[in-house]
LOMI-368993 format. One record per atom (N, C-alpha, C, O): x, y, z; residue in one letter. Coordinates in steps of 0.2 Angstrom, whole numbers, padded with zeros to 4 digits, always signed. Layout:
BEGIN
XYZA;...
END
This chain:
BEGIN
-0548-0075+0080X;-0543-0071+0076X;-0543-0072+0069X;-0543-0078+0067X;-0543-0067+0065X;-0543-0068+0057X;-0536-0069+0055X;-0531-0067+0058X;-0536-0073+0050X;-0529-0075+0047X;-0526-0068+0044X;-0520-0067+0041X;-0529-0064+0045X;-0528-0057+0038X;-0524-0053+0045X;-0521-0048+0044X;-0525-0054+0052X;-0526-0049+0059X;-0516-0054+0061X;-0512-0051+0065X;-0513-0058+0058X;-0506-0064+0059X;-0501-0061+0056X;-0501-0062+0050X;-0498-0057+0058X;-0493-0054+0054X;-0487-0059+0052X;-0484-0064+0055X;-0486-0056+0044X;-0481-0062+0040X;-0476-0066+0043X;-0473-0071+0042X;-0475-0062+0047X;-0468-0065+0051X;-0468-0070+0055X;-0463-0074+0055X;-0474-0072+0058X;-0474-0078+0062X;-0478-0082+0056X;-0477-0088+0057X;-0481-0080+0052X;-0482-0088+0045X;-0475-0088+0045X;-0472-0093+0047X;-0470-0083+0042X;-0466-0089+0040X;-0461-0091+0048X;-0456-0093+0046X;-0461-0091+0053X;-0458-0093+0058X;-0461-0099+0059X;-0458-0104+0061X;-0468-0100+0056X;-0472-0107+0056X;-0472-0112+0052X;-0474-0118+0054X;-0470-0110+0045X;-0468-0112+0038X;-0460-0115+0039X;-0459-0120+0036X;-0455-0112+0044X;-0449-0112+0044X;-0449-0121+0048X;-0447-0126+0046X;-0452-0118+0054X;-0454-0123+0058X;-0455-0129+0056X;-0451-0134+0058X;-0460-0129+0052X;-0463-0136+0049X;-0460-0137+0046X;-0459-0143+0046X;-0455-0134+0040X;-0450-0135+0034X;-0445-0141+0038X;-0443-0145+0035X;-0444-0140+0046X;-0439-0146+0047X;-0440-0154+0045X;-0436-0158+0043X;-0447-0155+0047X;-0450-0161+0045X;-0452-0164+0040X;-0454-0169+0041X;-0451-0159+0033X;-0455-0159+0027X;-0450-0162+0023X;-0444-0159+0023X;-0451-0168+0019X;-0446-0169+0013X;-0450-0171+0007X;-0456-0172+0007X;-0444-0170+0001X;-0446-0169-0006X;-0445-0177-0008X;-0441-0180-0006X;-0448-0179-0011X;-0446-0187-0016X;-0446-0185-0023X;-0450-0182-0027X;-0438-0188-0023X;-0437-0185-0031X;-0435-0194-0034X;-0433-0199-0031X;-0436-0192-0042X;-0434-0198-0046X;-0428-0195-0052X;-0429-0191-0056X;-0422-0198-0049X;-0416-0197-0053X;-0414-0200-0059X;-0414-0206-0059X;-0413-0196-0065X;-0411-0201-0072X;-0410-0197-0075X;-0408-0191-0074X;-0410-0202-0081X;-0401-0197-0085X;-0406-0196-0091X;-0410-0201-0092X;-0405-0191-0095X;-0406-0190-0101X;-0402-0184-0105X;-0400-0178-0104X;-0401-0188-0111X;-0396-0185-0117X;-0388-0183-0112X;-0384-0179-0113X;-0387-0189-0106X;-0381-0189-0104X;-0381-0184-0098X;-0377-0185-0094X;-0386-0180-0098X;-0388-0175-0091X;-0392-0179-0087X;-0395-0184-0089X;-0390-0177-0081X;-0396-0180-0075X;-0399-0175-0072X;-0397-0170-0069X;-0406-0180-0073X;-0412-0175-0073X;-0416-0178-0064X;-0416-0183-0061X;-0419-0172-0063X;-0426-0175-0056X;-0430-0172-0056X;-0430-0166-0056X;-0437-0177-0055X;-0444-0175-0053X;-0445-0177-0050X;-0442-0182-0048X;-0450-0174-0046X;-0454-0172-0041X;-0457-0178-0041X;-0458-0178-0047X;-0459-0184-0037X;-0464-0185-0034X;-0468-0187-0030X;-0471-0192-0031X;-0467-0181-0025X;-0473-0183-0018X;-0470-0179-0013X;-0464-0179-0013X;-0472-0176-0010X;-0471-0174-0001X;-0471-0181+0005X;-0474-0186+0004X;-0468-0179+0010X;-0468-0183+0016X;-0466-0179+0023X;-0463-0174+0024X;-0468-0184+0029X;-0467-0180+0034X;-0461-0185+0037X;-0459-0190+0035X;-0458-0183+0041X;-0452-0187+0045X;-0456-0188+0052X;-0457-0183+0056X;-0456-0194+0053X;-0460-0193+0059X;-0456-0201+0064X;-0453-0205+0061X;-0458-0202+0072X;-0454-0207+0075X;-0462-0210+0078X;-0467-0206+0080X;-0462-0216+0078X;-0469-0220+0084X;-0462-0226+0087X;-0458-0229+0083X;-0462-0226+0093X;-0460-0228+0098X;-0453-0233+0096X;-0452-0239+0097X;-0450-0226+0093X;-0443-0225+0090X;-0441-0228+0084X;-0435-0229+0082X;-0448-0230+0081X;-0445-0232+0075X;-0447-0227+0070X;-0453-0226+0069X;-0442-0224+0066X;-0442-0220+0060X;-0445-0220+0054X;-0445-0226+0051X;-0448-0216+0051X;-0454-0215+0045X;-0453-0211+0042X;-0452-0205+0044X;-0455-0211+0035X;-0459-0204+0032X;-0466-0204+0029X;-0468-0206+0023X;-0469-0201+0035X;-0475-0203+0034X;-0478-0201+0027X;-0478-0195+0027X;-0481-0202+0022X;-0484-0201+0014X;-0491-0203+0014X;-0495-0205+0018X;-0492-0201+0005X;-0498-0204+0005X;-0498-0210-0001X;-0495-0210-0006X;-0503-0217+0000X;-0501-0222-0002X;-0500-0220-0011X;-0494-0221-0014X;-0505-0216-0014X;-0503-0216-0021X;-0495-0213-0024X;-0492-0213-0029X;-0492-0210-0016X;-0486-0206-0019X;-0480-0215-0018X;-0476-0217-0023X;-0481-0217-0012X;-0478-0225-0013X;-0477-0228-0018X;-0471-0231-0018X;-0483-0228-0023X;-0484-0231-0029X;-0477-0228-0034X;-0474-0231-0038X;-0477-0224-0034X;-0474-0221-0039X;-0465-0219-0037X;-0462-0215-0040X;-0463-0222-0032X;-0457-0222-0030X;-0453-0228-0033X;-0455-0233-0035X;-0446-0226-0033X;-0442-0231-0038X;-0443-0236-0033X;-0442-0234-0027X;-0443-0244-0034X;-0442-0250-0033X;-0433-0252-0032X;-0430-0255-0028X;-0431-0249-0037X;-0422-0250-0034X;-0421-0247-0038X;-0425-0244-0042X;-0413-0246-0037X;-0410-0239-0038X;-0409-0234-0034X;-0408-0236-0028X;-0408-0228-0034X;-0409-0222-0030X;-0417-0218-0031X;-0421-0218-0035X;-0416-0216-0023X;-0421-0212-0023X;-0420-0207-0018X;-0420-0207-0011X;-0420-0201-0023X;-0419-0194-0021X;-0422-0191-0017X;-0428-0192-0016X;-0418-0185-0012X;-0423-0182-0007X;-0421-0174-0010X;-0417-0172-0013X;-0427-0169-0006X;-0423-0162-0005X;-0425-0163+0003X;-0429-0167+0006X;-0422-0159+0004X;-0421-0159+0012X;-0417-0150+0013X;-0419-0147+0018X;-0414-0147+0010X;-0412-0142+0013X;-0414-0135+0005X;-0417-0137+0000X;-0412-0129+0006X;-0412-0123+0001X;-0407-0124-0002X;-0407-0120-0007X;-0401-0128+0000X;-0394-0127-0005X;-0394-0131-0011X;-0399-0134-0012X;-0390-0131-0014X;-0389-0136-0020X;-0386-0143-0018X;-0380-0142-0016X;-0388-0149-0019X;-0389-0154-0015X;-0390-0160-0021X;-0392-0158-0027X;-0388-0166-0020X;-0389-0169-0022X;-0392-0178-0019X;-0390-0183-0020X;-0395-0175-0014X;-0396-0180-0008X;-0399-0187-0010X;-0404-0187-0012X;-0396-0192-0010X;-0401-0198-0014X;-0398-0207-0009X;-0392-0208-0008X;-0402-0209-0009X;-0400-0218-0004X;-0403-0222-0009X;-0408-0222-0013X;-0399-0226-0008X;-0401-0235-0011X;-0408-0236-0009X;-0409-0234-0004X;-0413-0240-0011X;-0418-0239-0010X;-0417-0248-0005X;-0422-0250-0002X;-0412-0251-0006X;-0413-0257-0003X;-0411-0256+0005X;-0410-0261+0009X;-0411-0250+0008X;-0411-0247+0014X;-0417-0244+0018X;-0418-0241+0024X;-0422-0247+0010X;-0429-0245+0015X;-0434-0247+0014X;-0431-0252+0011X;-0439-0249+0014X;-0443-0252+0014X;-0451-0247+0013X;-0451-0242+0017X;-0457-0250+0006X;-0462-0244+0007X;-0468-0250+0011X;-0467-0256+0010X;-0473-0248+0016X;-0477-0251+0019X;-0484-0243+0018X;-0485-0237+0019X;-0488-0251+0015X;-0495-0247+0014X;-0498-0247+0018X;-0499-0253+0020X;-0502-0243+0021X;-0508-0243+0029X;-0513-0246+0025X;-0514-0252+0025X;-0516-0241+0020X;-0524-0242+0016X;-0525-0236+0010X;-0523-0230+0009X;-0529-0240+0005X;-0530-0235-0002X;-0537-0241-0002X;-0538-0247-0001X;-0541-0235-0003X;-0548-0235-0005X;-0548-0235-0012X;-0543-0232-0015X;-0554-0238-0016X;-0555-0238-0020X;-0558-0231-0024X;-0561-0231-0030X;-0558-0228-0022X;-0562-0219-0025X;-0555-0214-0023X;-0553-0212-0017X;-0554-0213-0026X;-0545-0207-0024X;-0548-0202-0020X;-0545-0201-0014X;-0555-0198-0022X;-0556-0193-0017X;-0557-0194-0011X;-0556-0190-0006X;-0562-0202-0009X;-0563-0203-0003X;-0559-0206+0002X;-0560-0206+0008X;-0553-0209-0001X;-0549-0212+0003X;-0549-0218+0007X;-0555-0219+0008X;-0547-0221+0010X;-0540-0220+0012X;-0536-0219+0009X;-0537-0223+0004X;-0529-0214+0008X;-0524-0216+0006X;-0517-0212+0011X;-0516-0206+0012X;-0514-0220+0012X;-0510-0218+0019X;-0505-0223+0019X;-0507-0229+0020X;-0497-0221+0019X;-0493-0225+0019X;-0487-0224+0022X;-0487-0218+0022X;-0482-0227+0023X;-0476-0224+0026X;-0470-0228+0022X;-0471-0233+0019X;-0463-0226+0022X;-0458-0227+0020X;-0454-0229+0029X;-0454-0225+0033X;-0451-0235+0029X;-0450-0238+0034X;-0442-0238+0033X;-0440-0242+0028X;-0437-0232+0038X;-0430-0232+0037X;-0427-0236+0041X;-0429-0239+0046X;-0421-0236+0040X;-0416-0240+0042X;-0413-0235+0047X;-0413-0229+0045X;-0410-0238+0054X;-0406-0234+0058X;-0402-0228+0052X;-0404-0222+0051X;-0396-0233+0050X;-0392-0230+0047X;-0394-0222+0043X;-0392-0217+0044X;-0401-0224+0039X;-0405-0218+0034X;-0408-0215+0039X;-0409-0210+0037X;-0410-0216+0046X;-0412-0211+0047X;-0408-0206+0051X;-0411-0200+0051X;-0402-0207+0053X;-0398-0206+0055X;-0395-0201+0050X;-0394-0195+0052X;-0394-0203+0043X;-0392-0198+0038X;-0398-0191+0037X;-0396-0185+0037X;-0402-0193+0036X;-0407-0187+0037X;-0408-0183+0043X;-0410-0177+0044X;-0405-0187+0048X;-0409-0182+0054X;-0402-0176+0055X;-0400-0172+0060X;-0399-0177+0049X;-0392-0172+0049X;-0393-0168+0049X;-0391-0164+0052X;-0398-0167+0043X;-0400-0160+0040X;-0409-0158+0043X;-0411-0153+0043X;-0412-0165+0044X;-0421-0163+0045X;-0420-0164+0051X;-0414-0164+0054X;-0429-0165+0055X;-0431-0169+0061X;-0436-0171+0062X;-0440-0167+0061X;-0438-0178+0064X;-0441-0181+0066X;-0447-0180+0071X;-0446-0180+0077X;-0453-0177+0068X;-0457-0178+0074X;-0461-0184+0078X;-0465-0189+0075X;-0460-0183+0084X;-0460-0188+0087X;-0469-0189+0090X;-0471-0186+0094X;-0473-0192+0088X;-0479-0195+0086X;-0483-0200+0096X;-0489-0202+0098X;-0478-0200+0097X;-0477-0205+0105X;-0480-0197+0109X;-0483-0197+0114X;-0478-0192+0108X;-0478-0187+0113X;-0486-0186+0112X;-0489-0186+0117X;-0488-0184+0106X;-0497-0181+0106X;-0500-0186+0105X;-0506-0186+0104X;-0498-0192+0105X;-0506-0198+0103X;-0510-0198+0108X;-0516-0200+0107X;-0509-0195+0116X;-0515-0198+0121X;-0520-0191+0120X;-0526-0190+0122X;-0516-0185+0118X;-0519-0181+0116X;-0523-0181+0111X;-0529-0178+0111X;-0520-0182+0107X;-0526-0180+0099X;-0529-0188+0099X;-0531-0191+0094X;-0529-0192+0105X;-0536-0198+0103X;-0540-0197+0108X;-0545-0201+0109X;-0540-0191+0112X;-0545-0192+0120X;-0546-0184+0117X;-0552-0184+0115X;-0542-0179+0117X;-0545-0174+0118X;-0539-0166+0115X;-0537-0161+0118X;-0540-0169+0106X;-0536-0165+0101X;-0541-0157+0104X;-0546-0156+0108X;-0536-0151+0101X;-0538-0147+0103X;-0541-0145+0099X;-0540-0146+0093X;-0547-0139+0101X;-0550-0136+0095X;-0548-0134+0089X;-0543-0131+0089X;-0552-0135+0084X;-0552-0132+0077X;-0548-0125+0076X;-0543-0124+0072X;-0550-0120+0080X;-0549-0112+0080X;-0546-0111+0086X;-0547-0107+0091X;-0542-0116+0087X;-0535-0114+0092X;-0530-0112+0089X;-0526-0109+0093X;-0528-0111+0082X;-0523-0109+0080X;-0527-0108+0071X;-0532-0107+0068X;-0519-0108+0067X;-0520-0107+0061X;-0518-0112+0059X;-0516-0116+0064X;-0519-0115+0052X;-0519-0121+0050X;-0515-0119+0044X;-0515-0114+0042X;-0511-0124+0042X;-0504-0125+0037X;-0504-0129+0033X;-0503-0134+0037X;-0505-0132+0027X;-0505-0136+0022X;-0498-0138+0018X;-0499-0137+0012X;-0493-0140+0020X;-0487-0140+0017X;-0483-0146+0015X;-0482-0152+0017X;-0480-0144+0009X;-0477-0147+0003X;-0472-0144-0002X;-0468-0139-0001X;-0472-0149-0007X;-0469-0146-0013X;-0476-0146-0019X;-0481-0150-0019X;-0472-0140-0024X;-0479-0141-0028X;-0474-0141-0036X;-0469-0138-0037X;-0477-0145-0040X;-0472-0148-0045X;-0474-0139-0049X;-0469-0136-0052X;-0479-0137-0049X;-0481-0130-0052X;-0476-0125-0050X;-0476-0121-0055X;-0473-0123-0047X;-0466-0121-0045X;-0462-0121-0045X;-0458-0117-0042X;-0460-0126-0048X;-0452-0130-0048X;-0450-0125-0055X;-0453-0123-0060X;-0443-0124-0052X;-0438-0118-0055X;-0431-0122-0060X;-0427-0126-0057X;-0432-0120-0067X;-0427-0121-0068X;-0423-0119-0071X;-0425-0118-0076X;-0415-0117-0069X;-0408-0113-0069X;-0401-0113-0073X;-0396-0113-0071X;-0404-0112-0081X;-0397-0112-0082X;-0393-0109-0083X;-0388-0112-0086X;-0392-0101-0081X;-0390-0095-0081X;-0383-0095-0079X;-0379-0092-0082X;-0383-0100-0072X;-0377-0100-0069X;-0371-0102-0070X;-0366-0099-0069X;-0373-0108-0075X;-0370-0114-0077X;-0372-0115-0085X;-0377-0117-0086X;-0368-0112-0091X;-0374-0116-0097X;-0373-0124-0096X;-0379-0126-0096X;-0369-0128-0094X;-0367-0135-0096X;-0371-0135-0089X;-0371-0141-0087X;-0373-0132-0085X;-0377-0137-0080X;-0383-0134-0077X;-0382-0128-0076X;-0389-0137-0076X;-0395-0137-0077X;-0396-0136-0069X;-0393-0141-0067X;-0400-0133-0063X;-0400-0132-0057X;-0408-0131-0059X;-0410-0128-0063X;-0410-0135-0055X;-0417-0137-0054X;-0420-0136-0046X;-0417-0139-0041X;-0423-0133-0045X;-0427-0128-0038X;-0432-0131-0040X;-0435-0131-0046X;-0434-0135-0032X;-0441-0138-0032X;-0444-0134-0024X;-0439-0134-0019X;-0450-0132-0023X;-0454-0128-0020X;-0457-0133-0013X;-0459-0139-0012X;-0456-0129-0010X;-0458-0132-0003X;-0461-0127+0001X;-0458-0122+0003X;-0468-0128+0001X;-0474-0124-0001X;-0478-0123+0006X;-0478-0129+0008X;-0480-0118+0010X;-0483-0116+0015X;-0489-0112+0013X;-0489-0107+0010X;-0496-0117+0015X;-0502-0112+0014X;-0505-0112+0019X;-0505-0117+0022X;-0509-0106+0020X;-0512-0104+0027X;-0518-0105+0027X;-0520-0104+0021X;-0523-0106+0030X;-0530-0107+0030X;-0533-0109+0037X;-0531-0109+0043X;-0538-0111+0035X;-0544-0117+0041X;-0546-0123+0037X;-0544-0124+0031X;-0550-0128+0041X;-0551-0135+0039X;-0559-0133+0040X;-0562-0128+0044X;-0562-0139+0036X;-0568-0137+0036X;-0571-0146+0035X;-0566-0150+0033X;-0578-0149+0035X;-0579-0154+0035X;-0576-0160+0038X;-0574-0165+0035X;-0576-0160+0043X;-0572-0165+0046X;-0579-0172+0047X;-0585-0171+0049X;-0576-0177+0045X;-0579-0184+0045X;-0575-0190+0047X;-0569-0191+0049X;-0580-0195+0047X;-0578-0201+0050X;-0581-0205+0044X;-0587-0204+0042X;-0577-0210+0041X;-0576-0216+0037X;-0574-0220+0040X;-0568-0220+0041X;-0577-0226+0041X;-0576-0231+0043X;-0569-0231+0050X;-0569-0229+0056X;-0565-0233+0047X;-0559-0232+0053X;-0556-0227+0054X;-0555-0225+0059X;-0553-0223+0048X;-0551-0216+0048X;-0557-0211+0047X;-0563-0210+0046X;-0550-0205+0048X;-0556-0198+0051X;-0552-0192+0042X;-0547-0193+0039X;-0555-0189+0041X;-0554-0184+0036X;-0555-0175+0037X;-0557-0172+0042X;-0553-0171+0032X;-0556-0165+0034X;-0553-0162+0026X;-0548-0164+0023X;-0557-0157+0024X;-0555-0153+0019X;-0549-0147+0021X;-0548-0146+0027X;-0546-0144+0016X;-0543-0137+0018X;-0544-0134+0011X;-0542-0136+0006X;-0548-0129+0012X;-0550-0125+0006X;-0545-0119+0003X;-0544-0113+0005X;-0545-0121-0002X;-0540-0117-0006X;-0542-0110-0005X;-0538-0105-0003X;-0547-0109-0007X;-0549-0102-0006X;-0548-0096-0002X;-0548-0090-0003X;-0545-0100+0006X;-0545-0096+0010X;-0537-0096+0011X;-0535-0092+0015X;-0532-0100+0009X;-0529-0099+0008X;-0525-0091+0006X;-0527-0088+0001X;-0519-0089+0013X;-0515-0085+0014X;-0507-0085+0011X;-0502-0087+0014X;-0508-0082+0005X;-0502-0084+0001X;-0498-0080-0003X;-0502-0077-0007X;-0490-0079-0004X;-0489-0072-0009X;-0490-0074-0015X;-0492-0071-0019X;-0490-0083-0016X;-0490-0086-0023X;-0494-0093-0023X;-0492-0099-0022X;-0499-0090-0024X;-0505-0096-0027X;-0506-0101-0032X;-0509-0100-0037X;-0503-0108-0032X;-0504-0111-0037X;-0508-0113-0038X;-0512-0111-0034X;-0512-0116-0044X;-0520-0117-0046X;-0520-0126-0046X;-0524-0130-0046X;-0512-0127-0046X;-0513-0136-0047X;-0506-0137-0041X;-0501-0135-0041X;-0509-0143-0036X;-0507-0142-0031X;-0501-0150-0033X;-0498-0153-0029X;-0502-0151-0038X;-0500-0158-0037X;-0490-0159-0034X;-0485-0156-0037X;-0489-0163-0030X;-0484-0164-0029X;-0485-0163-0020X;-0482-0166-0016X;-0489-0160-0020X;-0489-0161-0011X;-0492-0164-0007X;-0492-0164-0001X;-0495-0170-0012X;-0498-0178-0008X;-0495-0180-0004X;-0490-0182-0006X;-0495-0181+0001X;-0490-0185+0006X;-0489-0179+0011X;-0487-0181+0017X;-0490-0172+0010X;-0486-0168+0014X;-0492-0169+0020X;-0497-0172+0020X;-0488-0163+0026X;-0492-0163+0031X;-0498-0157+0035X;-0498-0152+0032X;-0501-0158+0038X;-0506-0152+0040X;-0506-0151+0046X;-0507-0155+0050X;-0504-0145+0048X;-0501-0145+0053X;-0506-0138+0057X;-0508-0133+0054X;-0508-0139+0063X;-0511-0133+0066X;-0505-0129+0070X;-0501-0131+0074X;-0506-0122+0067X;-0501-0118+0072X;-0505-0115+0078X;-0508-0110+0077X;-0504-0118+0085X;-0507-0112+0091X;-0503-0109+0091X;-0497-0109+0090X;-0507-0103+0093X;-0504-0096+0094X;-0505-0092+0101X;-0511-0093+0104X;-0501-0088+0104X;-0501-0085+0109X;-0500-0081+0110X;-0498-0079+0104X;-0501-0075+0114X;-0499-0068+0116X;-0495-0067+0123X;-0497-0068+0129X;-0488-0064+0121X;-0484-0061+0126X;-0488-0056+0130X;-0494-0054+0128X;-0486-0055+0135X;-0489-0050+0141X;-0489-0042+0135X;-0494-0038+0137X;-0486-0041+0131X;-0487-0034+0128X;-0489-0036+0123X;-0487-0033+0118X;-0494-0041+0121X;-0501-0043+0117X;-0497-0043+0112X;-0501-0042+0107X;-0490-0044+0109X;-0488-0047+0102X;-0490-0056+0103X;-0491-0060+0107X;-0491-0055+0096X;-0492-0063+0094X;-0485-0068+0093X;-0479-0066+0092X;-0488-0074+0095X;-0481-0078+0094X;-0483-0084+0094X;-0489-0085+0095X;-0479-0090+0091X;-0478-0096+0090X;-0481-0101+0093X;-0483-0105+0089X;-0483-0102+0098X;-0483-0107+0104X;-0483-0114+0103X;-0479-0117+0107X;-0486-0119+0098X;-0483-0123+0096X;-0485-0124+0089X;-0488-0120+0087X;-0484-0130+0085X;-0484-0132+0079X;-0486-0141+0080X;-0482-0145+0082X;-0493-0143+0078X;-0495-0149+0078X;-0494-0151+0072X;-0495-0147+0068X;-0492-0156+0071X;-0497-0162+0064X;-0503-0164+0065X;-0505-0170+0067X;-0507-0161+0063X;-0514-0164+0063X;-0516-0168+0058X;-0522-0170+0058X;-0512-0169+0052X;-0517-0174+0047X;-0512-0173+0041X;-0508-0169+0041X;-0511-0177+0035X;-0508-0177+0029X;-0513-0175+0022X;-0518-0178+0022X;-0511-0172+0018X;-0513-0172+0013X;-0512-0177+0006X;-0506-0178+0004X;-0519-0180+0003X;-0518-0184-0001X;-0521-0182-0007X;-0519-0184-0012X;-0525-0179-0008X;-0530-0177-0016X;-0532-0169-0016X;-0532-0166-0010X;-0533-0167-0021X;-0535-0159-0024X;-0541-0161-0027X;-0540-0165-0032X;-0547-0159-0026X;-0552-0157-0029X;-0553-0155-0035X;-0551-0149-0035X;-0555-0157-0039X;-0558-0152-0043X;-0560-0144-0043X;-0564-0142-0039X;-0558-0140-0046X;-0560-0131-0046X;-0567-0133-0049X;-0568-0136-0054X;-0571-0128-0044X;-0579-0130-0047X;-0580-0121-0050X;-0575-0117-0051X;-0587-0121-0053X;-0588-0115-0058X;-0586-0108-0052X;-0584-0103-0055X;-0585-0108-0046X;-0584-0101-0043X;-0578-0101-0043X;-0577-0096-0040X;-0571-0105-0045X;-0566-0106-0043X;-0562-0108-0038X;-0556-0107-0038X;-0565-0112-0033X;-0565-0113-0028X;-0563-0123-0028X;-0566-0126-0032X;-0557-0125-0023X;-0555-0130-0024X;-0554-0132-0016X;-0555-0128-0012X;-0552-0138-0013X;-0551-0140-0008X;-0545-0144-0006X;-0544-0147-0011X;-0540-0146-0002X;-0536-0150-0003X;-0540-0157+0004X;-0542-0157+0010X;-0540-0162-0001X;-0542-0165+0005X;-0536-0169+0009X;-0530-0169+0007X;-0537-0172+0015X;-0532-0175+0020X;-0535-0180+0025X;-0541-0182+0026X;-0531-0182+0026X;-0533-0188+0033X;-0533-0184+0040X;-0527-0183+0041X;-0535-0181+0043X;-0534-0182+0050X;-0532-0186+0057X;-0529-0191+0058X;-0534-0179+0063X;-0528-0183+0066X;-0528-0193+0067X;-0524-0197+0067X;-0536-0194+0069X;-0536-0199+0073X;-0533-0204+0067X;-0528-0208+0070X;-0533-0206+0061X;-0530-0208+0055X;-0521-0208+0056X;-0517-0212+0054X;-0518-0202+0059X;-0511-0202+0059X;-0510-0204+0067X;-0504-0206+0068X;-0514-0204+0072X;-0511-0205+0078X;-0513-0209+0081X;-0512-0210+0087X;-0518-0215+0077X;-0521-0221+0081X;-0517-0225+0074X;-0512-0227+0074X;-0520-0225+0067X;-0518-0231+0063X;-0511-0231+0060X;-0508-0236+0059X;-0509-0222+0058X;-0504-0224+0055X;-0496-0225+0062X;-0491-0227+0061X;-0500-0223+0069X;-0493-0223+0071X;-0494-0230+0073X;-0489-0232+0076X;-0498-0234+0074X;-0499-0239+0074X;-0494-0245+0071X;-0491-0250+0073X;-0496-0242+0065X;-0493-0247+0061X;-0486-0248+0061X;-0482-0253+0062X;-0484-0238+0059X;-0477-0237+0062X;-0473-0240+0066X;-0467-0242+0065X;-0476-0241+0072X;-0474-0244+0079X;-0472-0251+0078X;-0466-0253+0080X;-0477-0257+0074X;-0476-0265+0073X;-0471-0265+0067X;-0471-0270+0064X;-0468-0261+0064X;-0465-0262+0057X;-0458-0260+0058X;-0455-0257+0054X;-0455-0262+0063X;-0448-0258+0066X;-0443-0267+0060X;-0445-0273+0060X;-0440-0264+0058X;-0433-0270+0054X;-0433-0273+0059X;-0429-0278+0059X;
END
């Protein structure tokens, strides 16, 4: 089935879908007495044998505040969501020496409490249910459509229309549609491209940056007995960590970890790192 043959409807019923698992990291601060936020990084929310996570990628780690607060987006409304950071803990899986080749792969390790707070508004996918499948026998590549999702700082909306004395800042949380393409094995972890190009989108950014950490999700697809298309389910197959280079045809890539990377090491790790 060609991605052009998917009517809009079910990308975003798919978009919608994965949006429950998707969170924003924001860094909050005050400037000239306003308090200001950026973007940065994507995460997924995910559970390995009930200990909670937000699965990322190691360089988005690096750049989260150490103490203090640290901000989430989590829903479409105006929101000020943000936790003590002495509530969580960051834990690195692996980072390679070369950013494009990777690894780069890390989790944020929550406390009952936080997760509990979030799981108000998100949800937690559960990583214990698909591991004996995507380690023995993940499904085909073109069982479905494939999702690339995040926030993209290229997006980010800012509102003072509303309010002169207050400043409403809209950060994007981005769904793109496509296939994967080169899949490999490095050493212990496994990888795969998603090429921009084929990306299915009403609004195309050229610089992806802020969706490190997001997730890649395969959407299978089925057909009702009256041959309409529908849902069937929504995997996590892999995280996104690096953007390519745009080479002379304009063509770019987002690279990712794949599954066996998320469902043997990171939940792995996930699993031994419970408080």
């Amino acid at each position: 089935m060609l991605l052009t043959d998917i009517p809009q409807s079910i990308l975003n019923e798919a978009t919608h879908n994965n949006w429950h698992y998707t969170i924003g990291f924001i860094k909050l601060g005050v400037t000239g007495g306003q308090q200001t936020a950026e973007l940065l990084g994507s995460g997924v929310l995910v559970t390995a044998s009930n200990q909670p996570a937000i699965l990322t990628a190691h360089h988005v780690l690096e750049v989260l505040p150490k103490r203090g607060r640290l901000g989430f987006v989590l829903s479409d409304n105006e929101e000020r969501t943000n936790i003590d950071v002495q509530g969580i803990s960051y834990v690195e899986v692996d980072r390679g020496n070369v950013d494009a080749d990777g690894p780069d792969i890390g989790f944020v390790r929550l406390s009952r409490a936080v997760a509990s707070s979030l799981g108000a508004t998100k949800s937690f996918y559960n990583l214990d249910k698909r591991r004996e499948v995507f380690l023995n026998n993940p499904p085909p590549d073109n069982a479905g459509v494939w999702d690339a999702q995040g926030f993209i700082e290229q997006l980010t909306r800012v509102d003072t229309q509303t309010n002169p004395r207050k400043m409403v800042k809209a950060f994007c949380q981005f769904g793109a549609f496509g296939g994967v393409v080169d899949y490999v094995e490095r050493g212990k972890y496994d990888y795969c491209k998603f090429p921009i190009r084929d990306m299915q989108v009403n609004q195309k950014p050229n610089d992806f940056g802020g969706i490190s950490g997001g997730g890649l999700w395969q959407i299978v697809l089925d057909a009702t007995e009256g041959g309409e298309i529908k849902v069937k389910d929504s995997l996590l197959r892999g995280l996104v960590y690096y953007q390519d280079p745009f080479d002379t045809q304009g063509h770019s890539a987002l690279r990712c970890h794949a599954h066996k990377s998320i469902y043997e090491h990171a939940h792995r790790k996930i699993a031994h790192n419970a408080p």
